[in-house]
GUVEX-514892 format. One line per field, with one value per residue (C-alpha): residue in one letter; x negated, y negated, z negated; residue number from 1. Coordinates in nm, 2 decimals. Layout:
# residues N
type = (A/...)
X = (X/...)
Y = (Y/...)
Z = (Z/...)
seq = (NUM/...)
# end
This chain:
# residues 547
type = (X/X/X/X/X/X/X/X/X/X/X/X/X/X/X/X/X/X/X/X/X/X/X/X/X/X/X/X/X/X/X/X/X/X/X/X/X/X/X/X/X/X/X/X/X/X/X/X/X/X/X/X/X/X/X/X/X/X/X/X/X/X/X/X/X/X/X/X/X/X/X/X/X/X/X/X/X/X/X/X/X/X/X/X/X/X/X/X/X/X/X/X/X/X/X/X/X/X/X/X/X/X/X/X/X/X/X/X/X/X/X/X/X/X/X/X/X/X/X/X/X/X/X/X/X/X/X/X/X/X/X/X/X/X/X/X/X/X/X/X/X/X/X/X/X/X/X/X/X/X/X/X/X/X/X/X/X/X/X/X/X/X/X/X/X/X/X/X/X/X/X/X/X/X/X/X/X/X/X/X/X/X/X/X/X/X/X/X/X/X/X/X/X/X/X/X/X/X/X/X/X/X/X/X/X/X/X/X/X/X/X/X/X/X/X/X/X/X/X/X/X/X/X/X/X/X/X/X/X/X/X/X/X/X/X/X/X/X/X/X/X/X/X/X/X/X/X/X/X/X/X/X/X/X/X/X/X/X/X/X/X/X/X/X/X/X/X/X/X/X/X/X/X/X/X/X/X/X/X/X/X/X/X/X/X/X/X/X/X/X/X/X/X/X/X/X/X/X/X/X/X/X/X/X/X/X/X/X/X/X/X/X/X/X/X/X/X/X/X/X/X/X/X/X/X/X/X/X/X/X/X/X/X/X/X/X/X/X/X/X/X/X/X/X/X/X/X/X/X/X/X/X/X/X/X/X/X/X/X/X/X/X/X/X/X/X/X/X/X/X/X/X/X/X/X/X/X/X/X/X/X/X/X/X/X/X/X/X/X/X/X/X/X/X/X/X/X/X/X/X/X/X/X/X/X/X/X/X/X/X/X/X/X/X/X/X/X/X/X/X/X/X/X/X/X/X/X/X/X/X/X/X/X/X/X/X/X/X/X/X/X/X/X/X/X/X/X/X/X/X/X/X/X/X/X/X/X/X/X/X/X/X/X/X/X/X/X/X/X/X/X/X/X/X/X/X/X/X/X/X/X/X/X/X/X/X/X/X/X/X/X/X/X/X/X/X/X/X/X/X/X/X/X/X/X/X/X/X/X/X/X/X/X/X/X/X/X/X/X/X/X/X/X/X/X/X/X/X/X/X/X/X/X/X/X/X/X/X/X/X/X/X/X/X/X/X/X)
X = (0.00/-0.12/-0.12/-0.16/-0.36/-0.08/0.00/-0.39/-0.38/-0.01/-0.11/-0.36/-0.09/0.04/0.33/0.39/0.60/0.81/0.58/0.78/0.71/0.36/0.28/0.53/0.84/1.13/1.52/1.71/2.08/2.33/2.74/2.95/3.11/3.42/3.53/3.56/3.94/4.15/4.04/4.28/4.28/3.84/3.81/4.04/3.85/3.50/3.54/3.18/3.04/3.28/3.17/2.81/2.60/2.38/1.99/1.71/1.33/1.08/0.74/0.74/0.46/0.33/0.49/0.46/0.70/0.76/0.67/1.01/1.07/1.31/1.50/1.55/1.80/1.85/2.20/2.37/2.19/1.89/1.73/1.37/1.24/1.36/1.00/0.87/1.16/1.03/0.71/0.78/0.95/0.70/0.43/0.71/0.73/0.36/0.26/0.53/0.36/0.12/0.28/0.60/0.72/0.95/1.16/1.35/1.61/1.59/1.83/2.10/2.29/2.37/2.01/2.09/2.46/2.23/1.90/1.66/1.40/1.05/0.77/0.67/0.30/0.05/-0.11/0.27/0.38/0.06/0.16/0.47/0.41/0.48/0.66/1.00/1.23/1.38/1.16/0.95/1.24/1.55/1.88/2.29/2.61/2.73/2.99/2.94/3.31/3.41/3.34/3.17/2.90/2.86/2.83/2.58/2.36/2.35/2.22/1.91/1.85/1.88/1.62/1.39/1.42/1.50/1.67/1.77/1.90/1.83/2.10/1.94/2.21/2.52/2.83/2.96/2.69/2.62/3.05/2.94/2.62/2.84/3.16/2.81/2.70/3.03/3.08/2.74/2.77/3.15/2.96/2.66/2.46/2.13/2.12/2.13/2.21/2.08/2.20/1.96/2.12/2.03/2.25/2.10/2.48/2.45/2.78/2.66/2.58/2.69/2.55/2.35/2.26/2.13/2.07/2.07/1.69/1.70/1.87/1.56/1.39/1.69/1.76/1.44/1.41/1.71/1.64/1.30/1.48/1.73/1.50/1.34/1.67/1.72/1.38/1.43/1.80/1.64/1.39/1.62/1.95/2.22/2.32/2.53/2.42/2.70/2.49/2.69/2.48/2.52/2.78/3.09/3.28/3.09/2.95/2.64/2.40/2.51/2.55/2.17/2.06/2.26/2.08/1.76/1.78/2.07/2.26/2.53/2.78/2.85/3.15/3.22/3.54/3.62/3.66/3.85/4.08/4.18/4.23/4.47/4.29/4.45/4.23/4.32/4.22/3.87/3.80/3.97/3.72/3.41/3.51/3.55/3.23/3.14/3.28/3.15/2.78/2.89/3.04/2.65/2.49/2.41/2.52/2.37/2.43/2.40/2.67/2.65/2.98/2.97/3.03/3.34/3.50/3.80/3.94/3.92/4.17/4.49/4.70/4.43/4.40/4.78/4.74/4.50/4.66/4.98/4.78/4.59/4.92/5.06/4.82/4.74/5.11/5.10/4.74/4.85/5.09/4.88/4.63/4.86/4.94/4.79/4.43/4.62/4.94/4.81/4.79/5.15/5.27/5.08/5.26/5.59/5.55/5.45/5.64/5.71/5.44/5.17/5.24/5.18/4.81/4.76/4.87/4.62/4.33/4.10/4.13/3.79/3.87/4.19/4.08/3.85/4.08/4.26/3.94/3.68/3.85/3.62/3.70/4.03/4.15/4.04/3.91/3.52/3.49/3.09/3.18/3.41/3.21/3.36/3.02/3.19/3.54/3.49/3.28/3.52/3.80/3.61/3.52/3.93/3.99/3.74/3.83/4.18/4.07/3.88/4.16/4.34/4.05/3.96/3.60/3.35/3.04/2.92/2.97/2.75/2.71/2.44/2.52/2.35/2.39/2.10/2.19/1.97/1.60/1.67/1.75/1.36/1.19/0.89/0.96/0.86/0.69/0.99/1.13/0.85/0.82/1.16/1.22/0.92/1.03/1.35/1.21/0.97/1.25/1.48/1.19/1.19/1.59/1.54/1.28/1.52/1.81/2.01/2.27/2.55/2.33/2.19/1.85/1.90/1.61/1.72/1.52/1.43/1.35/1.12/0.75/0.77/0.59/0.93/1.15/1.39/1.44/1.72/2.00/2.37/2.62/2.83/3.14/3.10/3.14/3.44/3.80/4.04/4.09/4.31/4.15/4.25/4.61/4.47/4.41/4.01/3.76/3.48/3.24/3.42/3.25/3.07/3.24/3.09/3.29/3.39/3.31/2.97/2.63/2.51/2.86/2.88/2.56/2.66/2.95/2.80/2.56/2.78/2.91/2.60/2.44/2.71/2.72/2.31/2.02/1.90/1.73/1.48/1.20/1.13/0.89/0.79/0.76/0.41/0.22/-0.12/-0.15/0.01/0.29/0.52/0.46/0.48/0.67/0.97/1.35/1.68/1.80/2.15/1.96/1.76/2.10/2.23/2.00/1.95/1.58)
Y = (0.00/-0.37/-0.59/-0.93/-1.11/-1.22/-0.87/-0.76/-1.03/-0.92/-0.55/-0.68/-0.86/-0.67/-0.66/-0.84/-0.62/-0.67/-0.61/-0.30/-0.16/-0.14/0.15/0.40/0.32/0.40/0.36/0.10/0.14/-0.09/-0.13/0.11/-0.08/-0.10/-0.17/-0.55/-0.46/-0.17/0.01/0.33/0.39/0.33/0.61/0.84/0.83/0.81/1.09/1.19/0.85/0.60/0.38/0.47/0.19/-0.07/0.06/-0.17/-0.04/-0.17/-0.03/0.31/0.64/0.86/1.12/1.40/1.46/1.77/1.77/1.63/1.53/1.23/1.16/0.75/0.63/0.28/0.17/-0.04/-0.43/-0.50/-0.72/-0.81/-0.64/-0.31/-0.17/-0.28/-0.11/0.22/0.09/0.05/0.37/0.62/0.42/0.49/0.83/0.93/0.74/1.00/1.31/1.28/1.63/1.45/1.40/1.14/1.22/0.95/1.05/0.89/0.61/0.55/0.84/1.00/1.15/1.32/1.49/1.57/1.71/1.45/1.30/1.31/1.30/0.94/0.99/0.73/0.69/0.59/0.38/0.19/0.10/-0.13/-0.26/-0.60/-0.59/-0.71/-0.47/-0.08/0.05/0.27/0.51/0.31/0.23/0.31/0.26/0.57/0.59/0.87/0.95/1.32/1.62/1.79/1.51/1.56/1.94/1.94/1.65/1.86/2.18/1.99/1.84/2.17/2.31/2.01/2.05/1.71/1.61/1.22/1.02/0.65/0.45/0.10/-0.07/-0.31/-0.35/-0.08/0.15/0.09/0.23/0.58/0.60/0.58/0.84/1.07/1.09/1.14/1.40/1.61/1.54/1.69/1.97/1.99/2.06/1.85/1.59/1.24/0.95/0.56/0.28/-0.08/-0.45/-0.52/-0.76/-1.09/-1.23/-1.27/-1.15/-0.85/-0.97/-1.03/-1.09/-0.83/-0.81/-1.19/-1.16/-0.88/-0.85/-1.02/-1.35/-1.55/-1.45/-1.50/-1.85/-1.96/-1.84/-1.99/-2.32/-2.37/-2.34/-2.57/-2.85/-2.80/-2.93/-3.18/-3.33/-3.30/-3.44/-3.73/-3.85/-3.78/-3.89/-3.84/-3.47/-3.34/-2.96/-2.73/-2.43/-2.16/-1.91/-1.52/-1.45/-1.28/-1.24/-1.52/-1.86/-1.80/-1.86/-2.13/-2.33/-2.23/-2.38/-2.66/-2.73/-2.70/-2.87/-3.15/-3.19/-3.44/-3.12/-2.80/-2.60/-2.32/-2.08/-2.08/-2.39/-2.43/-2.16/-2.27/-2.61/-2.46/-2.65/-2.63/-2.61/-2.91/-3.06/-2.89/-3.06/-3.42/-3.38/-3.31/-3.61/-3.85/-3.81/-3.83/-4.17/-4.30/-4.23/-4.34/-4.71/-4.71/-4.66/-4.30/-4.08/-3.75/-3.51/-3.13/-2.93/-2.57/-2.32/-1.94/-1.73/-1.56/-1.94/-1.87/-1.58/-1.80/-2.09/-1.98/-2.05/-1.86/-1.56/-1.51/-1.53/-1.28/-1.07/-1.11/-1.05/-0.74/-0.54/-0.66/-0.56/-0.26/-0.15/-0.31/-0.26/-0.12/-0.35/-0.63/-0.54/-0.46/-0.84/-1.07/-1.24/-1.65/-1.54/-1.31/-1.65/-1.65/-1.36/-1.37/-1.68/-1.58/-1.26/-1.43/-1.55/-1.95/-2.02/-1.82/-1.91/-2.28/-2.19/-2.00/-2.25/-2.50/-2.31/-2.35/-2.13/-1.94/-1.87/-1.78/-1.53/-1.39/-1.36/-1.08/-0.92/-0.71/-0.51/-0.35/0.04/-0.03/-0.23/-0.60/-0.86/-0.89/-1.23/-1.26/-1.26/-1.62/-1.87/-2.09/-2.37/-2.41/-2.41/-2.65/-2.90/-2.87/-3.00/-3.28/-3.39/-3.39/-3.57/-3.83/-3.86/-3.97/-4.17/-4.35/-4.41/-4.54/-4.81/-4.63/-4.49/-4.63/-4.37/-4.17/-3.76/-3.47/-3.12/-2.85/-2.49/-2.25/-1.93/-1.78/-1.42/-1.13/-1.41/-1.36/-1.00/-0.85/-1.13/-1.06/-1.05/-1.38/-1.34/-1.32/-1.08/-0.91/-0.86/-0.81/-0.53/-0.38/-0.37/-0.22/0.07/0.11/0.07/0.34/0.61/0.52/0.60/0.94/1.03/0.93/1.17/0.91/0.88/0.66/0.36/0.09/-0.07/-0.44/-0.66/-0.97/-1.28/-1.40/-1.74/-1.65/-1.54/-1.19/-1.07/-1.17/-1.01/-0.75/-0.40/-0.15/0.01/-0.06/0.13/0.11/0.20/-0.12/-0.38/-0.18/-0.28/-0.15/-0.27/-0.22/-0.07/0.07/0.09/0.29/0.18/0.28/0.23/-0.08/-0.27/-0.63/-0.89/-1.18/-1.47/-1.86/-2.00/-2.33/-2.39/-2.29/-2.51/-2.44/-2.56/-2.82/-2.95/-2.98/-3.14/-3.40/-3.46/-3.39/-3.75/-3.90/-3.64/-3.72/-4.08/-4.13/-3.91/-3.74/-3.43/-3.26/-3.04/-2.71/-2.56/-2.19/-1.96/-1.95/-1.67/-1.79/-2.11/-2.27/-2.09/-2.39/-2.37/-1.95/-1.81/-2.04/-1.83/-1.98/-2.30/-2.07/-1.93/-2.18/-2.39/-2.10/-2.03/-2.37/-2.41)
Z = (0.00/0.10/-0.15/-0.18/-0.44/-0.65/-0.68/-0.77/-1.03/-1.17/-1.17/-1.45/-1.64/-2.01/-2.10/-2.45/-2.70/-3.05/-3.34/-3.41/-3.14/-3.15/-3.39/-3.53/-3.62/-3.80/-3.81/-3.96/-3.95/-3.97/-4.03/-3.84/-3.48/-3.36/-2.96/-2.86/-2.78/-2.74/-3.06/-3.09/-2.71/-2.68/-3.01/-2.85/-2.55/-2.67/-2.98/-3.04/-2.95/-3.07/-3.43/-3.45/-3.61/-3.48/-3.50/-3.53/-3.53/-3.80/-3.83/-3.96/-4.04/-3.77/-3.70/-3.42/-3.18/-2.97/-2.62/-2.37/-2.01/-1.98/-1.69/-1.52/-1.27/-1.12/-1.06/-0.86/-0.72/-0.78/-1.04/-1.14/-1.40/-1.31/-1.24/-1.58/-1.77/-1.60/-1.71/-2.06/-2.08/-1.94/-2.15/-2.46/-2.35/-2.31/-2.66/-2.82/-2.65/-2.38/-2.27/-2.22/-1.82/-1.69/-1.34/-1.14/-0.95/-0.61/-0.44/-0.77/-0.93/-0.64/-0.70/-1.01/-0.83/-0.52/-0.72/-0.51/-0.77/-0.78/-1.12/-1.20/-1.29/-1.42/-1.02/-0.90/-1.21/-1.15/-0.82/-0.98/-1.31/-1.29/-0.96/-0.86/-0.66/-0.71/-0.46/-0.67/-0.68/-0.48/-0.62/-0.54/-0.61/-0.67/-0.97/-1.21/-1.31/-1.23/-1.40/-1.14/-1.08/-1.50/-1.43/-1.08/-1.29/-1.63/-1.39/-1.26/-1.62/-1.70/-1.46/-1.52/-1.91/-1.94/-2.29/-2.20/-1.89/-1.88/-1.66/-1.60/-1.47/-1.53/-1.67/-1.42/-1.43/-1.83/-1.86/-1.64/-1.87/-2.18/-2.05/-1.95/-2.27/-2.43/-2.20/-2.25/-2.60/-2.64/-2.44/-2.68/-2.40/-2.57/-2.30/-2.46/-2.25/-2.29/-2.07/-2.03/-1.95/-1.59/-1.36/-1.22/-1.25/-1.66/-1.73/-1.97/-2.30/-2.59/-2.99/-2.96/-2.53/-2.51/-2.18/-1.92/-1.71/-1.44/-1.47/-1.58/-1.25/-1.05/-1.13/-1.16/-0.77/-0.68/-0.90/-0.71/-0.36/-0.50/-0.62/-0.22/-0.11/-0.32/-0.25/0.11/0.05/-0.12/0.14/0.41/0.28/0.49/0.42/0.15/0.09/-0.01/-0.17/-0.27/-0.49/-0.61/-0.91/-0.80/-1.12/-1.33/-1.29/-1.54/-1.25/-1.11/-1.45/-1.55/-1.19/-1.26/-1.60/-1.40/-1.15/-1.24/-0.88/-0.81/-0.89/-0.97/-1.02/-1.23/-1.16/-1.51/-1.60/-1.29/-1.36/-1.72/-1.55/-1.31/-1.05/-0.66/-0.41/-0.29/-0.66/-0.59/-0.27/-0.40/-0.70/-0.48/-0.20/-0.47/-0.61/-0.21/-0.19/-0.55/-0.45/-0.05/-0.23/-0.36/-0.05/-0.11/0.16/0.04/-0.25/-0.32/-0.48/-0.64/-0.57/-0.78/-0.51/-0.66/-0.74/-0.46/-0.69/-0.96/-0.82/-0.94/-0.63/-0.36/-0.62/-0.58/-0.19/-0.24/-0.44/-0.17/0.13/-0.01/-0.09/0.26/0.47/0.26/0.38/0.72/0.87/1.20/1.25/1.20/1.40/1.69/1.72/1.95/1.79/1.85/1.70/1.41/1.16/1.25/1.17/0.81/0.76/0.82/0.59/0.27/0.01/0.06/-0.22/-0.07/0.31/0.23/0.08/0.36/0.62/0.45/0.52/0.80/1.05/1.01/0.62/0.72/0.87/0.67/0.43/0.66/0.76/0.63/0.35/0.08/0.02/-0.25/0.03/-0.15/0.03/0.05/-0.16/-0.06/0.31/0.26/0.36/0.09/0.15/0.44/0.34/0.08/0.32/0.57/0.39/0.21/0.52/0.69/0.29/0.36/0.71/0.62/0.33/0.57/0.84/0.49/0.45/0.16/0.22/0.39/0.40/0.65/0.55/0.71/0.55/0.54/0.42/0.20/0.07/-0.20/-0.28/-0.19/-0.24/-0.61/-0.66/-0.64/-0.72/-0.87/-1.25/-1.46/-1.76/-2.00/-1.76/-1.72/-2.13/-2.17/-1.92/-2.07/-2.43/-2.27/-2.13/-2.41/-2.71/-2.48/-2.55/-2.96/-2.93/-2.78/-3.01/-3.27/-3.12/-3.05/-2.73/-2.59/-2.70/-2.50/-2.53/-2.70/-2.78/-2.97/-3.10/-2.74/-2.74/-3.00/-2.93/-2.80/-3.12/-3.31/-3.10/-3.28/-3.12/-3.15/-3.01/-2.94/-2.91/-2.58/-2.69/-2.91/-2.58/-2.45/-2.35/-2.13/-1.79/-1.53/-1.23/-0.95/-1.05/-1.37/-1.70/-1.76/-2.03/-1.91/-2.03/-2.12/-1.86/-2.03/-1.84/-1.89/-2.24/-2.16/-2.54/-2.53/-2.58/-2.21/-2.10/-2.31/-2.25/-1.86/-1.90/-2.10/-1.83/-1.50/-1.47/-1.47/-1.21/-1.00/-0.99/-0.99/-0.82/-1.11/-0.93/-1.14/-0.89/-1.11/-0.81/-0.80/-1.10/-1.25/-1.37/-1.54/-1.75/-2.04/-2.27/-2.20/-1.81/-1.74/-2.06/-2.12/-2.11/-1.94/-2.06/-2.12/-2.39/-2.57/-2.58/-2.69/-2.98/-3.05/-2.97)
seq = (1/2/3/4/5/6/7/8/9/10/11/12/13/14/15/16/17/18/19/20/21/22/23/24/25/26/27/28/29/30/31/32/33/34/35/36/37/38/39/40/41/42/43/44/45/46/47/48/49/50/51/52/53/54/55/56/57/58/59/60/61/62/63/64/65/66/67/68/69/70/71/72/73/74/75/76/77/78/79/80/81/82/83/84/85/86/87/88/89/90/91/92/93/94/95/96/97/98/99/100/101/102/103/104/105/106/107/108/109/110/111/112/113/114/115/116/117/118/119/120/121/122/123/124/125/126/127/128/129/130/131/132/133/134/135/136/137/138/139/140/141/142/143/144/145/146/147/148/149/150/151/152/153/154/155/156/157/158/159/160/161/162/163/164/165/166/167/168/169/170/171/172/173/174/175/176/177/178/179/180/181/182/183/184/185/186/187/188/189/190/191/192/193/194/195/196/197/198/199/200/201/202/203/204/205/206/207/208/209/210/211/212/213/214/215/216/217/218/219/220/221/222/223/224/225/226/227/228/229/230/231/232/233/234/235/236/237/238/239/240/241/242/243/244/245/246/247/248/249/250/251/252/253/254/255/256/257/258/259/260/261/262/263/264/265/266/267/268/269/270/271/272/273/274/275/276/277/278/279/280/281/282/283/284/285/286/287/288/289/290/291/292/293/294/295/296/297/298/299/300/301/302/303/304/305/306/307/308/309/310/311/312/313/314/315/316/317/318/319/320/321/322/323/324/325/326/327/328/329/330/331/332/333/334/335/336/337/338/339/340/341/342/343/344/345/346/347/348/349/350/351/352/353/354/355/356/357/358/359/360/361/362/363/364/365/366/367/368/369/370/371/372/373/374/375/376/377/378/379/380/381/382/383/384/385/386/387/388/389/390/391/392/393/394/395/396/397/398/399/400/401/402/403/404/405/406/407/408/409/410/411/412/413/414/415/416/417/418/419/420/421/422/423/424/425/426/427/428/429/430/431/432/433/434/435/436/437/438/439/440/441/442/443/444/445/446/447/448/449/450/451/452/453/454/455/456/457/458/459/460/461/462/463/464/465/466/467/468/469/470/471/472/473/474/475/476/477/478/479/480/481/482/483/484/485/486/487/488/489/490/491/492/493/494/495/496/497/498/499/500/501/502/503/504/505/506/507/508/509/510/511/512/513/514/515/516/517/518/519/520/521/522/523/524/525/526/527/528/529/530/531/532/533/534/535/536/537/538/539/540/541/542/543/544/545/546/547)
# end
């Protein structure tokens, strides 16, 4: 493998770890936990695993351990960081027993129902440490859910002699990790099970997940690319940038971008959804800060969109919700009429409500919005173009306005869209730690027999040395959720609280960013040099921990 001389110098780089973790340690338990919701239904559900305690390691006696194989899987997108977990578990692993042997299973679970893995030996893990990407062993989206997948993966752990699966994955992925273990542990077939926090999108944590791995690297990527266009937008001023960035079901990383890089605005599907905003109140709200900063002479601006902020706006998640049952029913039909009269005939079959939404739209959106279903039958969200949607109606707003005498500025729009540049990023420092204390604190639960737990590493705006590790149990962060029609056990999404200090701290801010040119430039992610410069963590979580 080529490498270049970033990656020579990162391949150097050590991983910082919790005092605990250092020598031996030992078990401290906590209270039992009960489920976030849904209590009776989650313990009915989740009979062996359900109300274990929280587990924290301190420094403990050596002790030997008998000899293991452990098994690894990566799970769903990608996120930064996921090399170093490995990392930090096969380093965990051979500290226990240097006998012990740790298999990945190859492109996501699918691996482990298909038998394709391969041994992860100290001349491969060498290779990533401190690399961004899945690569070393590939990633998938396959769902673990059925009995038989539990049965064809316990026959090659079986085979392999493995006694524990980690599932490094998200919110998704973490909820098949913890039915698996309650499934080989109503079994007692030996196989523990331990999930670890990963999702660039920020939306699994909670007390004790501060952050999933990923997100630090992730918006830092995006921030840089962002403070590029706003310098560029500043010395050429006359575009406004409509940047739409990654977060489908939250808008955590587009409000830690925003407190980056301060741009004239930035909108986040929740609060717009507790507002009970229209889209037309979105676009009124964006062209009047247009014509504020036009009235000043500044024809330029730059505004963030979560990519998942059309299901958020009440009235387009009902037309949504309208148009997916309607042409889940009428698909053939449909696509049997003419391509000019198609908008037509959606129109005339919606209720009144819904056919006035979807008459507003421009016609490209439109039609996305009847294209392009995802396998339930949903409407691919990513694929909307709302940068352009949103740009596209400011500018008819302002056109009218200024018919109306009441706008004077000129308005021209560049689009953006930063998804995929973020998701293997090569890990930043505090990633690049925490994903290694991950990997290394899921070893120190197996030895300790435990299962259904996920790695949690708490403390983390404090020096690494600080940092608290343990375990939590998943059944801990569960609700139910309808899905599919079905009522199913899931991890409860972390969505941005509109009462929060990193909220709060933008919208103190917002009006001013709007009104005056208050870009900030935070340029690439460094490596090497001062602790303030390489090893800072997400403003999210230093406003959230106060420091």
């Amino acid at each position: 493998m080529t490498k270049s001389a970033l990656q020579i110098a990162r391949a150097a780089y050590q991983p910082k770890l919790p005092k605990a973790l250092k020598g031996a340690v030992k078990v401290q338990e906590g209270e039992a936990t009960h489920s976030v919701a849904d209590e009776e239904e989650i313990k009915k559900l989740f009979p062996n695993t359900y109300g274990m305690p929280l587990i924290r390691f301190v420094e403990g006696e050596s002790k030997e351990y008998a000899p293991m194989n452990v098994g690894v899987i990566l799970s769903g997108g990608q996120a930064p960081g996921g090399h170093n977990v490995i990392s930090g578990l096969f380093d965990g692993v051979k500290r226990l027993n240097p006998a012990n042997k740790l298999y990945g299973f190859l492109m996501g679970p699918g691996g482990l129902v298909d038998h394709k893995y391969i041994e992860l030996t100290a001349e491969i893990i060498d290779e990533y440490r401190n690399t961004g990407g899945f690569d070393i062993i590939g990633s998938g989206r396959t769902k673990l859910e059925k009995v038989d997948q539990f049965e064809k993966g316990y026959e090659i752990l079986k085979e392999l002699g493995i006694k524990a699966l980690v599932i490094i994955g998200g919110d998704d992925s973490n909820t098949n990790a913890c039915v698996l273990a309650e499934y080989y542990a109503a079994k007692n077939y030996g196989i523990q099970v331990i999930g670890c926090p990963k999702t660039i999108d920020g939306d699994l944590k909670n007390e004790m997940i501060e952050t999933s791995f990923g997100f630090d690297t992730a918006c830092k990527t995006y921030a840089e690319v962002i403070g590029n266009i706003e310098r560029d937008c500043n010395s050429a001023r006359k575009y406004w940038h409509f940047i739409k960035l990654m977060g489908r079901s939250a808008s955590h990383i587009a409000l830690e971008c925003a407190l980056q890089v301060q741009p004239n605005i930035c909108l986040i599907s929740e609060e717009i959804e507790k507002k009970n905003m229209s889209l037309d109140d979105v676009v009124t709200y964006i062209a009047n800060a247009v014509a504020a900063r036009a009235a000043d002479g500044n024809n330029f601006g730059t505004v963030l969109i979560p990519e998942g902020l059309i299901e958020f706006i009440p009235a387009m998640k009902k037309l949504i919700a309208e148009l997916n049952d309607f042409l889940a029913a009428h698909a053939d039909e449909y696509a049997a009429v003419e391509a000019n009269k198609q908008r037509e005939y959606i129109i005339s079959h919606l209720t009144a409500d819904n056919a006035a939404v979807y008459a507003s739209l421009p016609e490209g959106v439109a039609r996305q919005l009847t294209l392009d279903r995802d396998p339930h039958g949903n409407v691919q969200v990513s694929l909307i173009e709302t940068e352009k949607l949103l740009s596209e109606m400011v500018g008819k707003k302002l056109a009218a306005w200024k018919a109306e005498g009441k706008y004077v500025g000129k308005f021209s729009a560049q689009h953006h869209f930063f998804g995929y540049e973020g998701r293997c990023a090569a890990p930043s420092n505090f990633d690049a730690d925490y994903c290694y204390a991950l990997g290394y604190t899921a070893s120190e639960l197996i030895a300790n027999g435990k299962t259904g737990y996920m790695s949690s590493v708490r403390n983390l705006t404090a020096p690494a040395e600080e940092w608290i590790a343990g375990g939590v149990p998943i059944t801990m962060m569960m609700n139910m959720e309808r899905r599919h029609g079905e009522m199913k056990p899931v991890i409860q999404k972390a969505l941005v609280e509109l009462d929060s200090a990193p909220f709060k701290a933008f919208a103190a801010a917002r009006e001013t960013w709007a009104k005056e040119t208050c870009y900030v430039y935070p340029g690439p992610i460094q490596y090497f040099g001062p602790t303030e410069v390489c090893d800072q963590t997400t403003k999210t979580l230093q406003l959230e921990q106060a420091k």
